[in-house]
N, C-alpha and C positions, 0 to 999 in steps of 0.2 A: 179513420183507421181503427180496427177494431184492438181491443184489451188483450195483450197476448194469453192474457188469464183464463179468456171468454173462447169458445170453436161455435161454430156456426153448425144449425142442423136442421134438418127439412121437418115440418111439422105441420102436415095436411097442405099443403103446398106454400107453405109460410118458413120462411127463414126466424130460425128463434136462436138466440145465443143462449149459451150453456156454459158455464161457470168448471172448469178444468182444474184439477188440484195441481197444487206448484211441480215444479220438474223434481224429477228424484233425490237429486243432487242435492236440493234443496233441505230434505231430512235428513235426521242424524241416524249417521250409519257407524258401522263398526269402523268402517274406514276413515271415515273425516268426522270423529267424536277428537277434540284437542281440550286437555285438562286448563284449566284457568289457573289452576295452583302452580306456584312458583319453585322448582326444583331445588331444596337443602341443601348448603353441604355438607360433606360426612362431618367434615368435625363439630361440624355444629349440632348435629345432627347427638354423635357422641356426646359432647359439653352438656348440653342438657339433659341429656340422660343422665350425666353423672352427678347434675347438679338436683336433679330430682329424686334420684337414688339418696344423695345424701341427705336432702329435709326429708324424706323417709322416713330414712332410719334416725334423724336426730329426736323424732316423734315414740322412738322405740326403744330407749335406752337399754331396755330390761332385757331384750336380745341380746344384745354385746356382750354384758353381763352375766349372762347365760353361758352365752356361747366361752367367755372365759372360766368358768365354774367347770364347765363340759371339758374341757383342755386340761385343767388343774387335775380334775378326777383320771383324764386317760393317764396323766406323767405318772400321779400313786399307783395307780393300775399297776402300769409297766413296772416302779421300783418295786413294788413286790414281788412281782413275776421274778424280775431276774435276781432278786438273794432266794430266789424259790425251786427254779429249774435252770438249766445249762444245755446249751444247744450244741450239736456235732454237726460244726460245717466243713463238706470237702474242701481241703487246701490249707485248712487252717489246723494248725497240730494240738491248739490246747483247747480248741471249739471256743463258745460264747458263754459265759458266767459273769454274772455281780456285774462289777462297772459296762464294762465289754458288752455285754448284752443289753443293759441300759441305753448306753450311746446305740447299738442296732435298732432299738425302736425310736429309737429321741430323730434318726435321722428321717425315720418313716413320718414322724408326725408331723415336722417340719416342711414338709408336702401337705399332708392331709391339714394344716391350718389353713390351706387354700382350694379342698376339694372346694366344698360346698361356694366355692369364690366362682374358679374355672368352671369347673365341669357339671355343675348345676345349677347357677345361677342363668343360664339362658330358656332351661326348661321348666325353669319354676317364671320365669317370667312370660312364657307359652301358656301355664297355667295360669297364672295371675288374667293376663289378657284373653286368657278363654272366657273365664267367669266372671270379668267384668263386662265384654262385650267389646272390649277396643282392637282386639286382632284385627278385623273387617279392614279397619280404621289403616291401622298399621301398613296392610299388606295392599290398601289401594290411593296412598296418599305415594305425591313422585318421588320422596326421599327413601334414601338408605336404609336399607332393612340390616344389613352388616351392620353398619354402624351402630344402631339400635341396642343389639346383641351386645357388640365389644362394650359399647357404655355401660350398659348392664355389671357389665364381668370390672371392668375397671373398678365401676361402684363397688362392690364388695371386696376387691382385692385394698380398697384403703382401708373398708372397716376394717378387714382380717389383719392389716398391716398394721394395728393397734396391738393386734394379741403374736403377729408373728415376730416383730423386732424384740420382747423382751424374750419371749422362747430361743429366737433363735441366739441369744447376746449365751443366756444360761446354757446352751447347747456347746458354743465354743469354748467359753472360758471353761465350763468342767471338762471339755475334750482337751484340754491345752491344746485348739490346735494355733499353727502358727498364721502368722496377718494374711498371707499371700491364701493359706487354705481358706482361712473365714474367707477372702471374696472370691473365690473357688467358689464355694459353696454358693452363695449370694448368685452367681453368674451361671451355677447350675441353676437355682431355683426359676432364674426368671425364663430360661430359655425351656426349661420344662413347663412353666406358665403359660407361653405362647401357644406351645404345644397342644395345653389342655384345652385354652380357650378356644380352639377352634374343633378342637375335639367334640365340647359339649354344646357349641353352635351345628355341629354335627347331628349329635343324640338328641339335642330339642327338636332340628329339622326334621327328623326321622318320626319322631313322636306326633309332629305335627301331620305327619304323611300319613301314618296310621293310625293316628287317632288314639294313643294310647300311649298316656302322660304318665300317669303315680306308678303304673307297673314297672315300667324302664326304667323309671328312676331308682328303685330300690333293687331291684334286682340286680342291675348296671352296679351300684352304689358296692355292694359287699363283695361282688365278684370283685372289681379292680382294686380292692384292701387286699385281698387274699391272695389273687391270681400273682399282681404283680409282686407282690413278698413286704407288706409292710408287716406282716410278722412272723414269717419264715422266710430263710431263705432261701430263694427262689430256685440254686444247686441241688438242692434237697429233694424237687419235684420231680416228678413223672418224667420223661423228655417230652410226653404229651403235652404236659402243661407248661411246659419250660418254653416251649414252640410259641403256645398261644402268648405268655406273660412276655413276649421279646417283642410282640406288636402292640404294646402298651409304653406309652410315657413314660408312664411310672418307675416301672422297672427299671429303666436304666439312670433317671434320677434317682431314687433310691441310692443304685448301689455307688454313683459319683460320690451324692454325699455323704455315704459310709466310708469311700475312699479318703476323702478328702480328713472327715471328723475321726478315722483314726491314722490322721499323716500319714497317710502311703501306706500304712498294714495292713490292709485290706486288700484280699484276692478278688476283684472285679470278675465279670460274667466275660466282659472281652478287655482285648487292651485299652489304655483308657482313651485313647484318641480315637479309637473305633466308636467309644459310647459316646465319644462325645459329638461325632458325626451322625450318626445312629439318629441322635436327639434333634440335631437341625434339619435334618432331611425329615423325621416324622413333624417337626413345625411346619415346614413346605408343605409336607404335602397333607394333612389334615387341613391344611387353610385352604388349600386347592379343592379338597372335594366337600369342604361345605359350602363353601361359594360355587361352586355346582350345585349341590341339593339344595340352596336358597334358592337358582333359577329354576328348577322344579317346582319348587314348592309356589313362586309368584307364578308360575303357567298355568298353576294347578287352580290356585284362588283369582286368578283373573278369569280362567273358562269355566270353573265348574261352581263358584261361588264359595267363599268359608261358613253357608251356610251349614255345609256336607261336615264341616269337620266336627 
């Protein structure tokens, strides 16, 4: 019986066997290529990110350090500003002066000790893994690229969690506000947290898509300080810009935790169970479309290669 390998073929009147290459099936195709790697789970997947994040940063002390120095500097900023100038907010009869205006930015910072957590820690880590070479890595290994992201934002929200518990302890006892407001407060921060972090799993994916990292970030960076009112308030604005600042996070934590840090005297932007709805529906649905834009962005880098990006 002949080699099903071998076909037989005529050659001057002689039968000669000819050696056949295997059946198609036989090579690797786009269709029956199966990865040998073992699929992650998310949280493990997370765990380790956050456990590498953190020997990071225990390598880096002089950032913490920093970054508290940076924070120390904004609060004198602010206390000078407000025994400096006084603000006229509609709703309010005697506007914003001395303490009063103090607590308006105390409540803004109180957030922003977690921008650089939430909403840039997934795109500075887009960069980081650009210029090391390990995105490829990232985006063709079976685990969770989410996951990835959120450990990332987890990791910085504990180092920031160093410098945000004494900020925020000085923010309530000078507001006297009462127990139930402090975890008001707390319960706003986390749920505008949520918010952000899928926000800025967002703006990295975006960045990744078009290829255009450091610009986004700083440009994004000072708009959402201003747009959304960490240091005017946001009644104040245009109705142009009032429109755009109401599809930000920000904004409406902001103005929670203004309500909350001046006990109820605070004229909020809507009623407060409106913003507080507001807030969970933008955590919905920012988580919804960047886990959409991450399955673009792995269509993108499985057909087109991250060598493009």
């Amino acid at each position: 019986m002949m080699d099903p390998s071998l076909s037989s073929t005529q050659v001057q009147g002689r039968t000669v066997a000819v050696a056949t290459p295997p059946q198609a099936a036989r090579w690797p195709t786009a269709g029956n290529i199966r990865s040998l790697s073992r699929p992650v789970p998310a949280w493990q997947i997370t765990l380790a990110t956050v456990i590498k994040g953190l020997q990071v940063a225990r390598r880096y002390l002089p950032n913490l350090v920093g970054s508290f120095v940076q924070l120390a500097l904004r609060v004198l900023f602010f206390l000078l500003i407000a025994n400096s100038v006084a603000y006229r907010v509609p709703g309010e009869a005697d506007g914003l002066a001395g303490r009063e205006l103090f607590l308006f930015f105390q409540g803004a910072l109180l957030l922003l000790v977690f921008n650089g957590a939430t909403l840039w820690a997934p795109i500075h880590s887009v960069t980081s893994d650009l210029y090391n070479g390990t995105l490829e890595y990232l985006y063709s290994s079976p685990g969770s690229r989410y996951a990835y992201y959120v450990g990332t934002v987890i990791t910085e929200v504990i180092i920031n969690g160093i410098l945000f518990f004494p900020f925020y302890l000085f923010l309530v006892f000078y507001a006297q506000a009462s127990l139930v407001n402090m975890v008001l407060i707390l319960v706003v921060c986390v749920t505008v947290l949520i918010a952000l972090t899928a926000m800025g799993i967002l703006i990295a994916l975006l960045a990744l898509l078009w290829r255009q990292v450091g610009s986004i970030a700083q440009v994004l960076g000072i708009l959402f300080e201003f747009l959304a009112g960490a240091y005017l308030p946001v009644s104040t604005f245009p109705p142009a810009l009032q429109y755009l600042a109401y599809l930000l996070p920000y904004t409406w934590g902001y103005d929670l935790i203004r309500y909350y840090t001046f006990n109820g005297q605070w004229t909020t932007l809507r009623p407060v169970w409106q913003e507080w709805l507001i807030i969970g529906v933008y955590a919905v649905v920012y988580t919804l479309l960047s886990r959409l834009l991450l399955r673009r962005a792995e269509v993108q880098a499985k057909q087109m290669g991250l060598h493009i990006i």
